[in-house]
C-alpha positions as CSV (number, residue, x, y, z in Angstrom):
1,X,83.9,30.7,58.0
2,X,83.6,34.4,57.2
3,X,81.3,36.0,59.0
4,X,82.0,39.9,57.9
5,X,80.8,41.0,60.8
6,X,77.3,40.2,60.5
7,X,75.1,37.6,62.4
8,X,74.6,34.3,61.1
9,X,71.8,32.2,61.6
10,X,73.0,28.4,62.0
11,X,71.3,25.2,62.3
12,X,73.1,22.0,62.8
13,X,76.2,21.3,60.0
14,X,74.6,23.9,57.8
15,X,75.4,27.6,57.6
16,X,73.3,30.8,56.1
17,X,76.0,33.9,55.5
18,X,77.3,35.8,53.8
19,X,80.4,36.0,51.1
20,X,81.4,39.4,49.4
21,X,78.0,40.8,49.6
22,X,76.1,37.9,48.4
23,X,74.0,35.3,50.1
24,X,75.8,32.0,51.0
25,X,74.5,28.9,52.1
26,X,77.1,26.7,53.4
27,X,77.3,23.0,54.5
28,X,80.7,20.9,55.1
29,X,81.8,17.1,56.6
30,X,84.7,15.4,57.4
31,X,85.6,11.9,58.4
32,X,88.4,9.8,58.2
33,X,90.3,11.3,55.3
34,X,87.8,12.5,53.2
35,X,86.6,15.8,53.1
36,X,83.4,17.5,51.6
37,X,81.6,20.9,50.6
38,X,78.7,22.6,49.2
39,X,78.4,26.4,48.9
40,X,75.0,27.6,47.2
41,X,74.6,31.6,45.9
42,X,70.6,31.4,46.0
43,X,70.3,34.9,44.3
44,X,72.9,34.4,41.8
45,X,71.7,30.6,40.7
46,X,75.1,29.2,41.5
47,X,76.4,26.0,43.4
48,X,79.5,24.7,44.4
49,X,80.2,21.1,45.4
50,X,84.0,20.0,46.7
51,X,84.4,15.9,47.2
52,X,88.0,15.2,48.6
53,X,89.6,11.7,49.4
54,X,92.3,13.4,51.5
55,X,92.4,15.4,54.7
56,X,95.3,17.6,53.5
57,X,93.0,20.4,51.8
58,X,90.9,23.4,52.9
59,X,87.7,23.2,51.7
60,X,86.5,26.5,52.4
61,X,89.1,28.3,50.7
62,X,89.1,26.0,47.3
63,X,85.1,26.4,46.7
64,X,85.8,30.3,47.3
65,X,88.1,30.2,44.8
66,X,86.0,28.5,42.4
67,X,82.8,30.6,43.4
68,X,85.4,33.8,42.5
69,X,85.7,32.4,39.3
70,X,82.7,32.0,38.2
71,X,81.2,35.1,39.4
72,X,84.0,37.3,38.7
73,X,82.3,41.1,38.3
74,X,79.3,39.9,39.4
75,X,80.0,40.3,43.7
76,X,78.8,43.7,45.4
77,X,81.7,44.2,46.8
78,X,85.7,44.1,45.8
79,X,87.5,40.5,47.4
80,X,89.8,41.1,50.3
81,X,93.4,40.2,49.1
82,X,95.5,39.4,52.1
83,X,99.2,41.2,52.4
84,X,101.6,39.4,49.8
85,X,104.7,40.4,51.9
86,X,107.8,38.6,52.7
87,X,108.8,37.6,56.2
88,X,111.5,39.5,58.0
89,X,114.5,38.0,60.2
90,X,113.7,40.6,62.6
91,X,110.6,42.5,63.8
92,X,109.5,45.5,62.1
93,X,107.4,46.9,64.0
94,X,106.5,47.3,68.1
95,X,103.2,46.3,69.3
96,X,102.3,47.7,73.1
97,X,101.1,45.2,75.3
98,X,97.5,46.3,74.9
99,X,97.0,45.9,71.3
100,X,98.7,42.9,72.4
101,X,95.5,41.9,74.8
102,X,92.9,42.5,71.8
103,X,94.3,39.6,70.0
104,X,94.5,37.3,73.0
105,X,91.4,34.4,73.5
106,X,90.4,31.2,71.6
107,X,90.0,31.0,67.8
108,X,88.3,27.8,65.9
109,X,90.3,26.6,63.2
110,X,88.2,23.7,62.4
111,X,86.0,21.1,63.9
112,X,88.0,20.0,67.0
113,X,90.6,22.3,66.8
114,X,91.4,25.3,68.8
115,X,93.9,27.9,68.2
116,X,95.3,29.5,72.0
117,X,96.4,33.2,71.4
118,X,98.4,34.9,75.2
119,X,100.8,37.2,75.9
120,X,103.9,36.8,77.2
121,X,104.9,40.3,78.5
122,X,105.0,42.1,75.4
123,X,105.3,38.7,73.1
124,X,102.3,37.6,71.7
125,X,102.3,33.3,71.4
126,X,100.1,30.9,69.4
127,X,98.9,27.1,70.2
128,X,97.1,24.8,68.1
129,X,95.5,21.9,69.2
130,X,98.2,19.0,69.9
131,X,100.7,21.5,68.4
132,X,103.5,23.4,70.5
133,X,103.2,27.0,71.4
134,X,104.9,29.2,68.9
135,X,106.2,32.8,69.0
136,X,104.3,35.8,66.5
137,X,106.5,37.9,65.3
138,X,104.7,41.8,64.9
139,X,105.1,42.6,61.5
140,X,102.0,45.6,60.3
141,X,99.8,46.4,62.3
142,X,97.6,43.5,62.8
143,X,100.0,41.3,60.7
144,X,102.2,39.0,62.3
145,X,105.0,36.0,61.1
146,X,106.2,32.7,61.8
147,X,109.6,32.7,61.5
148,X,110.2,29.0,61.6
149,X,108.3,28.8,58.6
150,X,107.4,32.1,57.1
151,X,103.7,32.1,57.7
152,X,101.4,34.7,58.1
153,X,98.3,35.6,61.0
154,X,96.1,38.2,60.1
155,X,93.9,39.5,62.8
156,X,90.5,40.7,61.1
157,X,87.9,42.9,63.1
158,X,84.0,43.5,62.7
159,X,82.3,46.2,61.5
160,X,82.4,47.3,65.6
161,X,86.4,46.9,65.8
162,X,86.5,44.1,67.4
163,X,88.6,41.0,66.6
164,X,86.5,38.3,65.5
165,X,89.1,36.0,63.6
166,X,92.5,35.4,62.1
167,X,93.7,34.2,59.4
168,X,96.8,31.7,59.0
169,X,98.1,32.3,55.2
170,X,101.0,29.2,55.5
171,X,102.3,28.0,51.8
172,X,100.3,24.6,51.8
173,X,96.7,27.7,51.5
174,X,95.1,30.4,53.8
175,X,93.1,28.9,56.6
176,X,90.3,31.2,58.8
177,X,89.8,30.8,62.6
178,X,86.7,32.3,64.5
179,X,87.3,33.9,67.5
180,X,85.0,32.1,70.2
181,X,83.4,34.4,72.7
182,X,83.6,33.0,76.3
183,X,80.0,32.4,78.0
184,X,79.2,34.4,80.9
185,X,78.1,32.1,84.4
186,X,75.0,33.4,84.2
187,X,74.6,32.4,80.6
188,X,76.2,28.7,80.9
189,X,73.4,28.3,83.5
190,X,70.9,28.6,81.0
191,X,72.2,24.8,79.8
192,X,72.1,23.0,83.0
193,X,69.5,20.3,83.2
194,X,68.8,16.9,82.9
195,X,68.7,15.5,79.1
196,X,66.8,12.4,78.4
197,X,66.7,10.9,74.6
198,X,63.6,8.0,74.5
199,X,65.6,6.5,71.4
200,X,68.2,5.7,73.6
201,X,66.5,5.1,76.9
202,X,68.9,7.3,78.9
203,X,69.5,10.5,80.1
204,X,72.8,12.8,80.6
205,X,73.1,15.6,83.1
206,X,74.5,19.0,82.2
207,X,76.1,21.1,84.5
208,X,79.0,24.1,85.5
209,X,81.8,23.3,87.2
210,X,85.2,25.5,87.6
211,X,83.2,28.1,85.4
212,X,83.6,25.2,82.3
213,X,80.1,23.1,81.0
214,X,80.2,19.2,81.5
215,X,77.8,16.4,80.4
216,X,77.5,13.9,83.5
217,X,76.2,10.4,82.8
218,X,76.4,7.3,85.4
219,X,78.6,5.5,82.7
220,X,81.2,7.9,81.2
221,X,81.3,9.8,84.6
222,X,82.1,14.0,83.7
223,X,82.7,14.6,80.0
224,X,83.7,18.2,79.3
225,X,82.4,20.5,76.8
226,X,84.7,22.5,75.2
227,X,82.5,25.6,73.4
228,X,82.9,26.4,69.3
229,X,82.6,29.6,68.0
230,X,79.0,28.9,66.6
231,X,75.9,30.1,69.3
232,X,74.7,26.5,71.5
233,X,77.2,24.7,70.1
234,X,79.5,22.9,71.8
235,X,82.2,19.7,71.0
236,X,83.5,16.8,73.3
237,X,84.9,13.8,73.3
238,X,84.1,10.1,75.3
239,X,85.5,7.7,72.7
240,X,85.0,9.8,70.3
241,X,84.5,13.1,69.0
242,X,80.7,14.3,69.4
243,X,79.0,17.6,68.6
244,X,76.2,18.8,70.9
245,X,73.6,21.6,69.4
246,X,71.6,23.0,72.0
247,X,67.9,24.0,70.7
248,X,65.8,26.6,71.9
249,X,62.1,28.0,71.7
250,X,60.4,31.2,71.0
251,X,61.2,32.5,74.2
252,X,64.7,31.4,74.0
253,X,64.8,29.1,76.8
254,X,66.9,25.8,76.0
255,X,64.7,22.7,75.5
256,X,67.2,19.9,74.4
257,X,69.8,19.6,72.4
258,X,71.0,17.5,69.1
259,X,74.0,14.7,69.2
260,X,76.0,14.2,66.7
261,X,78.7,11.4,66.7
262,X,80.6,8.8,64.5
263,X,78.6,6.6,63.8
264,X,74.6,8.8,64.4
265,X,73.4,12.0,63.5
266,X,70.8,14.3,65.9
267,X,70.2,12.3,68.2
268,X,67.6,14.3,70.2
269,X,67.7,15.0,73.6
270,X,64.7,16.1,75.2
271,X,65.0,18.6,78.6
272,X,63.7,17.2,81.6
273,X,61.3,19.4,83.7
274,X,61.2,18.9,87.5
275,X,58.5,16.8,87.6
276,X,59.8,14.3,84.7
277,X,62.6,13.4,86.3
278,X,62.9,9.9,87.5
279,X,63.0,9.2,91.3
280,X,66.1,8.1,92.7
281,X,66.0,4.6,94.6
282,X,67.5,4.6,98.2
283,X,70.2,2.1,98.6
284,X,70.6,-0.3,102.1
């Protein structure tokens, strides 16, 4: 999602943003091969609802499309149209290795889905999620190519000149990938805890371990927790894939967190104060 820059304020599957200028609310599922969306333009009285029996589509980009349509003259602020240029065989242009460096770190292409970005001396590479690594190709300045197939990566910065996403423009639509900011130790110790949901009747340990967050239960043994580009969020996988959504209160101190599977939705985890935890029996 398109976050121009700005902060967004996210609760669980549902996103409050902004699009052009306007006020977007934003929520999205997938599973299996179906897909689904629903934009909503509270001040301009508009709604946009995208129901998809296959995998293959963006759903993002086709309900901005339609939301463009509709209010057409009516945004505060011109759309963004993405270089239309063709690929070259060759190069164009020479990057120096520390542009290079901006553009390197982890970028969310979708639920589940990470997109790698590292240098190679002064070659920048690319790496999806069960995908190989591919070669970018400097075309304009922040514009690179895929030669093997002529798409485009746009590297996009915020309003401080930072990067913050990309975007992959490939013939089958244009796709947008959040950059994901990299906790600090001191701020991954802020999860760790003991977890214990009374629906359930068990408990899961979080913890840091080679500077990476892991949910520990007696069961699944250590289940890493790869983070998303949204704040407290965080996706895994057992069986399955699973979302945890850390929550927090008014003094921003984490007091549980929300999981999301399959087959359940929010599944609340409560955290476990000193006291509450349950005593461990000695064995003989």
């Amino acid at each position: 999602m398109l976050n121009n820059g700005k902060t967004n304020r996210y609760a669980f599957g549902l996103a409050i943003d902004e699009y052009k200028g306007m006020k977007m609310v934003e929520h999205n599922g997938a599973f299996a091969g179906y897909r689904s969306e629903i934009i909503r333009f509270p001040d301009q009285k508009l709604g946009v609802v995208l129901l998809g029996n296959t995998s293959a589509i963006n759903t993002s980009e086709l309900t901005r499309q339609v939301a463009d349509i509709v209010l057409l003259g009516k945004t505060s602020q011109e759309p963004k149209e993405l270089p239309k240029q063709k690929s070259s065989p060759h190069p164009v242009a020479r990057v120096d290795t520390a542009s290079l460096d901006a553009y390197c770190g982890e970028y969310e292409l979708k639920q589940g889905v990470l997109v790698t970005v590292t240098r190679q001396g002064d070659r920048l590479y690319a790496k999806a999620t069960g995908l190989p690594k591919i070669e970018l190709s400097p075309d304009t300045d922040g514009t690179f190519f895929i030669q093997e197939d002529e798409s485009r990566v746009l590297f996009e910065r915020d309003e401080r000149g930072q990067v913050d996403r990309l975007t992959l423009q490939e013939k089958s639509g244009t796709h947008v990938a959040r950059r994901i900011i990299p906790l600090r130790a001191e701020e991954l110790t802020g999860f760790v805890g003991d977890y214990s949901s009374d629906e359930l009747g068990t408990t899961y340990t979080i913890l840091v371990k080679d500077g990476k967050l892991l949910a520990q239960h007696r069961r699944h043994g250590d289940i890493p927790l790869m983070q998303t580009s949204v704040q407290d969020q965080f996706f895994g996988e057992v069986w399955f894939p699973f979302h945890v959504a850390f929550t927090r209160d008014v003094r921003n101190q984490v007091t549980g967190f929300k999981l999301t599977g399959e087959r359940s939705r929010n599944l609340r985890f409560e955290r476990m104060q000193p006291a509450q935890l349950p005593e461990k029996k000695e064995t003989e």
